[in-house]
Backbone as JSON Lines, residues from 0, in Angstrom:
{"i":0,"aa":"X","n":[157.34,164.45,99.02],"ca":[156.78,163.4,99.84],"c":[155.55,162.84,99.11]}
{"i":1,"aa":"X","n":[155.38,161.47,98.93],"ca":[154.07,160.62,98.08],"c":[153.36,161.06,98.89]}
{"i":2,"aa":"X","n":[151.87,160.8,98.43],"ca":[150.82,160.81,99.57],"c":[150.7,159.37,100.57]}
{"i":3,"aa":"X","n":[151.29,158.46,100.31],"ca":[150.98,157.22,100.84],"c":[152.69,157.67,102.14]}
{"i":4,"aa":"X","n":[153.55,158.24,101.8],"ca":[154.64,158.86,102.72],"c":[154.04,159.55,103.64]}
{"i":5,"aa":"X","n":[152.82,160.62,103.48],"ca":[152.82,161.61,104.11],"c":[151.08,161.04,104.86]}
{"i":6,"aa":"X","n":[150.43,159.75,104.51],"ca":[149.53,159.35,105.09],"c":[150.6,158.59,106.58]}
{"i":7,"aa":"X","n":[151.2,157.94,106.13],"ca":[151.92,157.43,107.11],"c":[152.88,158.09,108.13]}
{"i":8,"aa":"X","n":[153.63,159.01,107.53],"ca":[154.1,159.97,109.15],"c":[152.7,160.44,109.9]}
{"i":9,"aa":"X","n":[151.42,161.29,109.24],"ca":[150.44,161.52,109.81],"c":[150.16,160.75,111.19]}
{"i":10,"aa":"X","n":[150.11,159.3,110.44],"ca":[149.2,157.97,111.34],"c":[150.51,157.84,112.24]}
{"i":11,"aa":"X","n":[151.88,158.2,111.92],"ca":[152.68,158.1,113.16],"c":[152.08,158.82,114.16]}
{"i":12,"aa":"X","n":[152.41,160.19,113.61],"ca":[152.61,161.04,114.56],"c":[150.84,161.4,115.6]}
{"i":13,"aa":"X","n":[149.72,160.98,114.84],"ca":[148.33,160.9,115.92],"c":[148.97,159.81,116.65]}
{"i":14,"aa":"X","n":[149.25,158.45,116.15],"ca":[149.23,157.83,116.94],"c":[150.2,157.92,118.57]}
{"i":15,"aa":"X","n":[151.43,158.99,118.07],"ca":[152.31,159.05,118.9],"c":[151.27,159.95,120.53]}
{"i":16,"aa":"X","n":[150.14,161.12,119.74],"ca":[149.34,162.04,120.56],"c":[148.86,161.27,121.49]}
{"i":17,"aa":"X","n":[148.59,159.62,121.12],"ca":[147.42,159.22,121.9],"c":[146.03,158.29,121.09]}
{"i":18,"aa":"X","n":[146.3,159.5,119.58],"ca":[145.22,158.74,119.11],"c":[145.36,157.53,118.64]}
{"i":19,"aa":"X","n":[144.24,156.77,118.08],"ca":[144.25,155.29,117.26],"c":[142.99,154.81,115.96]}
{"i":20,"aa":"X","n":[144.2,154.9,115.11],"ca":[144.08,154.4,113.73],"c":[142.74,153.26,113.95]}
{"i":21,"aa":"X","n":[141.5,153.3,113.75],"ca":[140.46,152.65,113.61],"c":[140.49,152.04,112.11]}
{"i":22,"aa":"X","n":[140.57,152.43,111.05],"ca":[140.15,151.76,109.56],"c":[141.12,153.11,108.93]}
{"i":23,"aa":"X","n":[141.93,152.42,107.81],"ca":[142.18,151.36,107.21],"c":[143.24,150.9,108.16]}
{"i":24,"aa":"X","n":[142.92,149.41,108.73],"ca":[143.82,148.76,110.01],"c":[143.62,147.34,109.61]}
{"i":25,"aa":"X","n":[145.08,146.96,109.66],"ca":[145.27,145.27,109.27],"c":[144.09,144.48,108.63]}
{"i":26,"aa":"X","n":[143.83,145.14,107.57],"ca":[143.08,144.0,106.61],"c":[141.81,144.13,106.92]}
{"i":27,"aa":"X","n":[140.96,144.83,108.2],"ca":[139.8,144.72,108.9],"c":[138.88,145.71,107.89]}
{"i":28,"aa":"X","n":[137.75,145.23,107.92],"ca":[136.8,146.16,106.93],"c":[136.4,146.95,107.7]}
{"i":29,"aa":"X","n":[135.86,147.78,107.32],"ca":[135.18,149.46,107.97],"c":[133.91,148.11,109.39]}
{"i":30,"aa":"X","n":[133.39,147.64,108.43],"ca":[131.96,147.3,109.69],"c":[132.62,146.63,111.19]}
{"i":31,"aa":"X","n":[133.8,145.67,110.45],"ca":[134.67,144.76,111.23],"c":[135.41,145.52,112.51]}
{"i":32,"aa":"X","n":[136.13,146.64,112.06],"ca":[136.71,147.39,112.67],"c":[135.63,148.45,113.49]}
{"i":33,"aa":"X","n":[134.53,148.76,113.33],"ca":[133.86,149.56,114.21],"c":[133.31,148.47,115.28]}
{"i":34,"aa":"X","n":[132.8,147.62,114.6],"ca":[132.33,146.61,116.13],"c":[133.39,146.19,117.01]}
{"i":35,"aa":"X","n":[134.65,145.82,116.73],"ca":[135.61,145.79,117.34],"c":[135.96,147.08,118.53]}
{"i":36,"aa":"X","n":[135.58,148.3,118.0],"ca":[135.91,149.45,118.83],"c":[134.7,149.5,120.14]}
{"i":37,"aa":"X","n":[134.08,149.09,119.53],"ca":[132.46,149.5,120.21],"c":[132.51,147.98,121.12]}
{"i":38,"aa":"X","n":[132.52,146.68,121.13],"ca":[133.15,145.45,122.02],"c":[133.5,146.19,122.74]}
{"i":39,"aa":"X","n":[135.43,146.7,122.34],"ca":[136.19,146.76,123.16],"c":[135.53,148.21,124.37]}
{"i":40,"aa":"X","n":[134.83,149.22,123.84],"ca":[134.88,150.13,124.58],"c":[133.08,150.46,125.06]}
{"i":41,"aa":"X","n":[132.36,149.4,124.8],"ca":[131.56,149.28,125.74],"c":[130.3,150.29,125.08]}
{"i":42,"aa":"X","n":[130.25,150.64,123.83],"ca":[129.31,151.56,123.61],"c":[128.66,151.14,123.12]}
{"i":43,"aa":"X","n":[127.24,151.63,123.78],"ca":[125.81,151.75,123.62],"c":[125.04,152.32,123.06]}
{"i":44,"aa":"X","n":[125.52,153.92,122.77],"ca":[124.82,155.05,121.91],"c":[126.01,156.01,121.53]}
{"i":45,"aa":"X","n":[125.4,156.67,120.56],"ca":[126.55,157.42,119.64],"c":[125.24,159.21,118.95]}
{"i":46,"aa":"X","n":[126.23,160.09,118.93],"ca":[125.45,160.91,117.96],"c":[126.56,160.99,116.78]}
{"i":47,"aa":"X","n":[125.77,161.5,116.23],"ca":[126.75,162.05,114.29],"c":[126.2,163.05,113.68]}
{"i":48,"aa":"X","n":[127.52,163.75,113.21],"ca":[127.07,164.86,112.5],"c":[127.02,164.56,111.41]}
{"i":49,"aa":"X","n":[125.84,165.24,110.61],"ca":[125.43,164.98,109.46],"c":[126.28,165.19,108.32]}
{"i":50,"aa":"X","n":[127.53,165.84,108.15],"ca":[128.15,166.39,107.74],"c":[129.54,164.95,107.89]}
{"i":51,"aa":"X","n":[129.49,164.11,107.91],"ca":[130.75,163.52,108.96],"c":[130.79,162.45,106.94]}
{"i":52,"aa":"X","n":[131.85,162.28,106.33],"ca":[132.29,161.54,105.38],"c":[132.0,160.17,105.64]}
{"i":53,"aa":"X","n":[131.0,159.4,104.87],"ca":[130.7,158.13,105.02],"c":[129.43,158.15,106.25]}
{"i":54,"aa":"X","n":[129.0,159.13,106.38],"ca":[128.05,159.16,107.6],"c":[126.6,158.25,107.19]}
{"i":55,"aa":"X","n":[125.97,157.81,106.16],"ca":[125.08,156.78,105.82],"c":[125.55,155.58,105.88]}
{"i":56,"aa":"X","n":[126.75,155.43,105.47],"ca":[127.49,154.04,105.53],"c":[127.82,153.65,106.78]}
{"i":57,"aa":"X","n":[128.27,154.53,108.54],"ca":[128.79,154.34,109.0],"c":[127.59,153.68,110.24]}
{"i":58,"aa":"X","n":[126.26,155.03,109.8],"ca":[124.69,154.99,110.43],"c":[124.62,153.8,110.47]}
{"i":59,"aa":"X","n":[124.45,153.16,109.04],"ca":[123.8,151.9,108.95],"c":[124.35,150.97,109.87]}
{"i":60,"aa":"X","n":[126.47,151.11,109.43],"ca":[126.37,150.18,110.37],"c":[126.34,149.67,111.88]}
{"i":61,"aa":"X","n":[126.5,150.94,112.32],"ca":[126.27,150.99,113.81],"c":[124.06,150.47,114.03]}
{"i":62,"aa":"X","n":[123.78,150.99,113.29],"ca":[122.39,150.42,113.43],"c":[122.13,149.27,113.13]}
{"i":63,"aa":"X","n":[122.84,148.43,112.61],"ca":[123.14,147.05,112.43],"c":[123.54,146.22,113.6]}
{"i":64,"aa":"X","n":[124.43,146.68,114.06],"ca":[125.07,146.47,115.42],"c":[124.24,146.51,117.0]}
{"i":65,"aa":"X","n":[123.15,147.36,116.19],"ca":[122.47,147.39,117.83],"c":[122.5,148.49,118.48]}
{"i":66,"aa":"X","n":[123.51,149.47,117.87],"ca":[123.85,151.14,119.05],"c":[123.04,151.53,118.24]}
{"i":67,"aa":"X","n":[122.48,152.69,119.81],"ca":[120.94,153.89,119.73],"c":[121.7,154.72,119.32]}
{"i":68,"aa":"X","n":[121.26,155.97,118.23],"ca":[121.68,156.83,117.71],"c":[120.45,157.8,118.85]}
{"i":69,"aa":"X","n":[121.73,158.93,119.38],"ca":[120.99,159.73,120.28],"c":[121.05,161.26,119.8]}
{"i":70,"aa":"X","n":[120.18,161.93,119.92],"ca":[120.12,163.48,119.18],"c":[121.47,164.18,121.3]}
{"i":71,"aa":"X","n":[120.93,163.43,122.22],"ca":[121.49,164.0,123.21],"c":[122.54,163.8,123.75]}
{"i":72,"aa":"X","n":[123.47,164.9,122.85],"ca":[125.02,164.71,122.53],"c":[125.95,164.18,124.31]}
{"i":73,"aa":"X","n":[125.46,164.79,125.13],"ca":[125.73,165.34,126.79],"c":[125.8,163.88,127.1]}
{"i":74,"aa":"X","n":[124.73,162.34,126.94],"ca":[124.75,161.47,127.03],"c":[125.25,159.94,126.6]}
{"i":75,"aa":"X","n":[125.72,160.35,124.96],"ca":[126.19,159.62,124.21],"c":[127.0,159.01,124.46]}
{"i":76,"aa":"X","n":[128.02,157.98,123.88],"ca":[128.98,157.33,124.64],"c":[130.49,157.27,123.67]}
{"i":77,"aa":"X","n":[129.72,157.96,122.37],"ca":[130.38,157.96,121.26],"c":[130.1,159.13,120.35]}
{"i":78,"aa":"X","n":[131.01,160.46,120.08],"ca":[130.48,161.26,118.8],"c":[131.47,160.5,117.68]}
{"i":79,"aa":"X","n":[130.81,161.06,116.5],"ca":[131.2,160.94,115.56],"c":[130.95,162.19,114.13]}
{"i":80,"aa":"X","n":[131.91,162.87,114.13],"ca":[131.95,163.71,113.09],"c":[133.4,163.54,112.45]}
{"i":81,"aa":"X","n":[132.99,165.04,111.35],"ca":[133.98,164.87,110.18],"c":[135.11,165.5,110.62]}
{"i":82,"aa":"X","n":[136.25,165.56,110.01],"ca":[137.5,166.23,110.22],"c":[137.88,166.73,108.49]}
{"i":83,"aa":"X","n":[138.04,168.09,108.98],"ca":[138.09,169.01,107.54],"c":[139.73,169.15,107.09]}
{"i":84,"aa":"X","n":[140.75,168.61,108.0],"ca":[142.26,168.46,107.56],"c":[142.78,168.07,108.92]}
{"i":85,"aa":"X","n":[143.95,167.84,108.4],"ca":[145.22,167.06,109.17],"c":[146.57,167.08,108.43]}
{"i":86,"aa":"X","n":[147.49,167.55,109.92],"ca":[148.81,167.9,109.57],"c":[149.15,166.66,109.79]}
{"i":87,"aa":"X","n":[150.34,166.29,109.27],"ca":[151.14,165.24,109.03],"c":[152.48,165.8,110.61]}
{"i":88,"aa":"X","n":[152.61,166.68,110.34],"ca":[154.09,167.12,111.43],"c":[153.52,166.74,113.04]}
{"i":89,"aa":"X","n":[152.11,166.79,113.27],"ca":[151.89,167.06,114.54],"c":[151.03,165.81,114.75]}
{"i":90,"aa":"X","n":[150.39,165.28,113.5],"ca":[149.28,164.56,113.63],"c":[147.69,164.84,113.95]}
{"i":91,"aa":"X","n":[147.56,166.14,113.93],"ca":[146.46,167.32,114.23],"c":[145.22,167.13,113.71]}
{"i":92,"aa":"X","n":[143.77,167.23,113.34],"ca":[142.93,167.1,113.32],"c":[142.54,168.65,113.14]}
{"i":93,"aa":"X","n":[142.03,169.04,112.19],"ca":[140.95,170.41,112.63],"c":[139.84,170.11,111.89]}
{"i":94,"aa":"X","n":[138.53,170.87,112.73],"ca":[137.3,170.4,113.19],"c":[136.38,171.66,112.74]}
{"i":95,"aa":"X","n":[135.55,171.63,112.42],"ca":[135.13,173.09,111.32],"c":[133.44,172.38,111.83]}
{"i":96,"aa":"X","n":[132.42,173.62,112.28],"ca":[131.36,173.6,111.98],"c":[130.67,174.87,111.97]}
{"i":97,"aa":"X","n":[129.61,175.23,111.1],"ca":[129.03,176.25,110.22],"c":[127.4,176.36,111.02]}
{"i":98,"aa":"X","n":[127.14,175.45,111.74],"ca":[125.9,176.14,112.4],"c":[125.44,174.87,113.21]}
{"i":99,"aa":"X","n":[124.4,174.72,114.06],"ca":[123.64,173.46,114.83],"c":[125.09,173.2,116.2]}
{"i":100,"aa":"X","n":[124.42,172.04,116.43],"ca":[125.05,171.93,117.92],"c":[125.97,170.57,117.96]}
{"i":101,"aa":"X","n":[126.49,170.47,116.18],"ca":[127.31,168.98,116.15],"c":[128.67,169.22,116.77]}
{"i":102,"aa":"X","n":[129.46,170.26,116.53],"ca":[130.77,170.47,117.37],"c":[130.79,169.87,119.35]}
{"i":103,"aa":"X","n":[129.71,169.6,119.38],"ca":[129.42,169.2,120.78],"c":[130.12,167.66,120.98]}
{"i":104,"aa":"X","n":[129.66,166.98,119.53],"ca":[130.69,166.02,119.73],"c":[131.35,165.35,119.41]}
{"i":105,"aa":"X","n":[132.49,166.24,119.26],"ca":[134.02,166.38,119.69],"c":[134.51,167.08,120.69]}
{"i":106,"aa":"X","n":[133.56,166.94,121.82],"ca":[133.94,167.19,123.3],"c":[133.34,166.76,124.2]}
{"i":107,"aa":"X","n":[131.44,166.56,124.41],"ca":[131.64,166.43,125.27],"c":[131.08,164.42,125.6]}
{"i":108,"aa":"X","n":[131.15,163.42,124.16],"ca":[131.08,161.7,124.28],"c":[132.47,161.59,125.16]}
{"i":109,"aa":"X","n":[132.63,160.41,125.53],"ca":[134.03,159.91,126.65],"c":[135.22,159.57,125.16]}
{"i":110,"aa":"X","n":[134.03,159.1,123.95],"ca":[134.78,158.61,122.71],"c":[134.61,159.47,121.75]}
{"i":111,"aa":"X","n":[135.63,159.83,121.13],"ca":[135.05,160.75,119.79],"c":[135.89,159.38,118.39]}
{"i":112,"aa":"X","n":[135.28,159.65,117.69],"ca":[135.34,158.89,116.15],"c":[135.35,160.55,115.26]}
{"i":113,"aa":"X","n":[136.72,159.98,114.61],"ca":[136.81,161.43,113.76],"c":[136.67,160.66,112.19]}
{"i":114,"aa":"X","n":[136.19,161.28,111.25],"ca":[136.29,160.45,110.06],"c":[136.71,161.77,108.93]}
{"i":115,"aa":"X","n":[137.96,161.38,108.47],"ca":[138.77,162.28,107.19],"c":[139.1,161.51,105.91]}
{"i":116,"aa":"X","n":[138.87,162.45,105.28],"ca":[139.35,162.01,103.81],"c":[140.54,162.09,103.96]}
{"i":117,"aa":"X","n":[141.3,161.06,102.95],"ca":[142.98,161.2,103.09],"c":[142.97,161.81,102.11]}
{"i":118,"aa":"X","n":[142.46,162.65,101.0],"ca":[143.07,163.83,100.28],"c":[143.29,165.07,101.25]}
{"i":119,"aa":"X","n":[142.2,165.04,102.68],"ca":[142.49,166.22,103.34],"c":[143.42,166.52,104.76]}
{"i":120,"aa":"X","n":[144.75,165.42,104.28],"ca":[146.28,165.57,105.03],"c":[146.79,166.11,104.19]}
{"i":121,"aa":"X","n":[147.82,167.02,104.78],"ca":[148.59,167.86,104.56],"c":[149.78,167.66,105.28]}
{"i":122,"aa":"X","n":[150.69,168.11,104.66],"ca":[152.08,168.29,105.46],"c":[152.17,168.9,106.72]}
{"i":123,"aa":"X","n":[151.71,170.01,106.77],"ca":[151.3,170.91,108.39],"c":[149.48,171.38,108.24]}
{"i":124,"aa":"X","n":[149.42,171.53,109.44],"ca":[148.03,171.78,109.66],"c":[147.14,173.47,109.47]}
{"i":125,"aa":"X","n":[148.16,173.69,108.94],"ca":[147.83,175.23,108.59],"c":[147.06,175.27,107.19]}
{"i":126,"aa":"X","n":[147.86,173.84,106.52],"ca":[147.31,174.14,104.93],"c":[145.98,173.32,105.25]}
{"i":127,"aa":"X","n":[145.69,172.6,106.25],"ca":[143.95,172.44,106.24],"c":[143.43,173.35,106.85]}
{"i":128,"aa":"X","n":[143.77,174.05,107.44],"ca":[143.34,175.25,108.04],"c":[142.65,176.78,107.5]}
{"i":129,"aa":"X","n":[143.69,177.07,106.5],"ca":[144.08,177.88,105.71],"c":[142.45,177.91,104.53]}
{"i":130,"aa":"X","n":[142.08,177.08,104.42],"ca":[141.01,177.21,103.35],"c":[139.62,177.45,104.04]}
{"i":131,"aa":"X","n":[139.68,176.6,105.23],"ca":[138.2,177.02,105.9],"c":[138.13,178.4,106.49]}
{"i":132,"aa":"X","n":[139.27,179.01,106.91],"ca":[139.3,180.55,107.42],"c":[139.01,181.36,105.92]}
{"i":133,"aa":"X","n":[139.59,181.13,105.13],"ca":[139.01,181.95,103.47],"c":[137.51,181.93,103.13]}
{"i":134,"aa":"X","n":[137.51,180.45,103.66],"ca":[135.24,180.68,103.42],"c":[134.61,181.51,103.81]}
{"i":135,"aa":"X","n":[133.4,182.01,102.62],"ca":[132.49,183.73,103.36],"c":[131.11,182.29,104.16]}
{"i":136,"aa":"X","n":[131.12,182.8,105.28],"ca":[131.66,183.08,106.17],"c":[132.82,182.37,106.75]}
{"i":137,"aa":"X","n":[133.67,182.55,107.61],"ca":[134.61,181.29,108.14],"c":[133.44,180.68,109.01]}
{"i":138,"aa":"X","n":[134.29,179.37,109.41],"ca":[133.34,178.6,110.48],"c":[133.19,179.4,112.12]}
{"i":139,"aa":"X","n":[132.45,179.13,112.78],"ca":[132.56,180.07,113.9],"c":[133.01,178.9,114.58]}
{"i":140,"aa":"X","n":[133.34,178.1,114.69],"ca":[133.64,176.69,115.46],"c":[134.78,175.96,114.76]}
{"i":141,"aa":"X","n":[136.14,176.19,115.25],"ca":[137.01,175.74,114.71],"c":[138.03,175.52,116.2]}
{"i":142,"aa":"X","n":[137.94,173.98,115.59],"ca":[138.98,173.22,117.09],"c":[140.22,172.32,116.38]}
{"i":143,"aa":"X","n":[141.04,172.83,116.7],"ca":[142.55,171.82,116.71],"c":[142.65,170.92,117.55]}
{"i":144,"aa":"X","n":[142.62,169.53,117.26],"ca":[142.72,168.61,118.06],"c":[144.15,167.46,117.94]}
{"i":145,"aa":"X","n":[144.82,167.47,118.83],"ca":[146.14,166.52,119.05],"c":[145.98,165.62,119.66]}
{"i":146,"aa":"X","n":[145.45,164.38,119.79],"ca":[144.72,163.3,120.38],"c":[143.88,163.37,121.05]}
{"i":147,"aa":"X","n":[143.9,162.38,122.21],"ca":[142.41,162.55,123.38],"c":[142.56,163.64,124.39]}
{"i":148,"aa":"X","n":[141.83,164.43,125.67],"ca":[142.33,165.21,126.21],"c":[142.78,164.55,127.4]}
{"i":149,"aa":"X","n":[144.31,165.06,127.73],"ca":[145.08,164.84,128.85],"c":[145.47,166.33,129.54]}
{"i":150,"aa":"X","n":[145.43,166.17,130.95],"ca":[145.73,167.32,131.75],"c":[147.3,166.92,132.34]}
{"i":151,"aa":"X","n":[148.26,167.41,132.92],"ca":[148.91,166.84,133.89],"c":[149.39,167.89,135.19]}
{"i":152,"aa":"X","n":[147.77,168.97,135.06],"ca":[147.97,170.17,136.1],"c":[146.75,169.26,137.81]}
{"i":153,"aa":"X","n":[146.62,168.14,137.83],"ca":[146.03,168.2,138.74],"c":[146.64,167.18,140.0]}
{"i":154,"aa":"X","n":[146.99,168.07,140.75],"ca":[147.86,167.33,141.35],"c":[149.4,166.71,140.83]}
{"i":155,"aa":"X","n":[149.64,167.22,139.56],"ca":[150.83,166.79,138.93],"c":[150.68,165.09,138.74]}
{"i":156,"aa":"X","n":[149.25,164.82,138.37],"ca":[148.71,163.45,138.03],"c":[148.32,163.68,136.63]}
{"i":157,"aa":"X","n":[149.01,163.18,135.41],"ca":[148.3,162.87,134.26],"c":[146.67,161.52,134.18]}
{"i":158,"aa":"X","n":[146.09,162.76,133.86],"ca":[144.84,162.33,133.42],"c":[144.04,162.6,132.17]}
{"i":159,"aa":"X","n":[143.48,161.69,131.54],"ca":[142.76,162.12,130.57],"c":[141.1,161.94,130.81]}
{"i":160,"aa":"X","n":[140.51,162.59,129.49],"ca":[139.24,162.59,129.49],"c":[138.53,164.18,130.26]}
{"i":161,"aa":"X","n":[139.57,164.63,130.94],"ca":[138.76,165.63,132.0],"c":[138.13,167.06,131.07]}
{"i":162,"aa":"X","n":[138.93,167.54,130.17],"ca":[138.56,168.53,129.17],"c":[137.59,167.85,127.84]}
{"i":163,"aa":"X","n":[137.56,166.75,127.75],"ca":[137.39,166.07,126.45],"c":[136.92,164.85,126.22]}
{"i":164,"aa":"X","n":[136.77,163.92,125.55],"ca":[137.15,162.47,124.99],"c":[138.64,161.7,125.75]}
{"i":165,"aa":"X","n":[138.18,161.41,126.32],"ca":[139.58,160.06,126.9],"c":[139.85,159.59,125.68]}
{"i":166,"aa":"X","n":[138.98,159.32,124.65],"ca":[139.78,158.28,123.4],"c":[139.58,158.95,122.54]}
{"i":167,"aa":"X","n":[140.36,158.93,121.33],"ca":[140.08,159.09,119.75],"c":[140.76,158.54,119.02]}
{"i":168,"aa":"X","n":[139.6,157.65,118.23],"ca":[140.15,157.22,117.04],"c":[139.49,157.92,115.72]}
{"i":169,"aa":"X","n":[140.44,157.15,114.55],"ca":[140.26,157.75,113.77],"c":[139.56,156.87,112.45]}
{"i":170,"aa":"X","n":[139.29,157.0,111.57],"ca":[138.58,156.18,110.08],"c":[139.06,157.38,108.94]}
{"i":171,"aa":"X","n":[139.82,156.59,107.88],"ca":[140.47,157.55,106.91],"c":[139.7,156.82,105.85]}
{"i":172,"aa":"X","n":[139.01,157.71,104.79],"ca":[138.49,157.08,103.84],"c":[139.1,157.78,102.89]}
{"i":173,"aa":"X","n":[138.63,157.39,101.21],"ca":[139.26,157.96,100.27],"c":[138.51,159.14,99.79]}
């Protein structure tokens, strides 16, 4: 399988979870495509982990834009961190952090923004997996994520957002 084969079942199969392909998307540049998300979904403030790929480039441009960068994850309207791999079979996301209180959001903004390198898809999600559990130490914070969170135990009513992020998109850089 090419990598440009196995970027594309990936972006099927998140997209099939729920999630949505933010950048690289129809021709739109990274700045183009985040104000577009942030219009459409109404956000005001965002936190980021320091750790998140393109995270100076992405700062700026949300600070360009006008959104408050908030240290108080609980309030934000938007996280944004990194994603350390992704399976192609499931469309999966795993989420790795090593100390501080950034894993917070990728649970508890209404929006999470995940940002991955496309060298770090894989065919299944084990082989991104597989290397951060070998690190001395492993991460103590390791989350598998399959789109936004949906329940369909309440009342036998599908709902999302109640465990999680109602939305996630994604930004694949090189």
């Amino acid at each position: 399988m090419t990598p440009q084969d196995l970027f594309e079942l990936f972006i099927r199969r998140f997209e099939a979870a729920g999630g949505t392909l933010l950048f690289p998307k129809d021709g739109m540049a990274l700045k183009e495509a985040l104000d577009t998300m942030i219009q459409e979904e109404g956000v005001t403030s965002y936190g980021l982990s320091y750790r998140t790929p393109k995270a100076r480039t992405i700062n700026a441009i949300l600070k360009d834009l006008g959104i408050e960068r908030s240290r108080d994850y609980s309030s934000v309207d938007l996280g944004i961190t990194g994603a350390q791999g992704a399976g192609a079979a499931t469309g999966t996301l795993a989420f790795a952090f090593w100390k501080g209180m950034d894993h917070l959001l990728t649970s508890l903004p209404r929006i999470h923004l995940a940002v991955l390198r496309e060298t770090d898809i894989f065919p299944h999600i084990f082989e991104g997996v597989t290397p951060l559990l070998n690190r001395k130490p492993p991460p103590p914070y390791l989350s598998l994520v399959t789109g936004p969170s949906k329940t369909g135990d309440i009342e036998l009513t599908h709902v999302t957002g109640v465990h999680g992020p109602e939305k996630l998109y994604l930004v694949v850089v090189p």
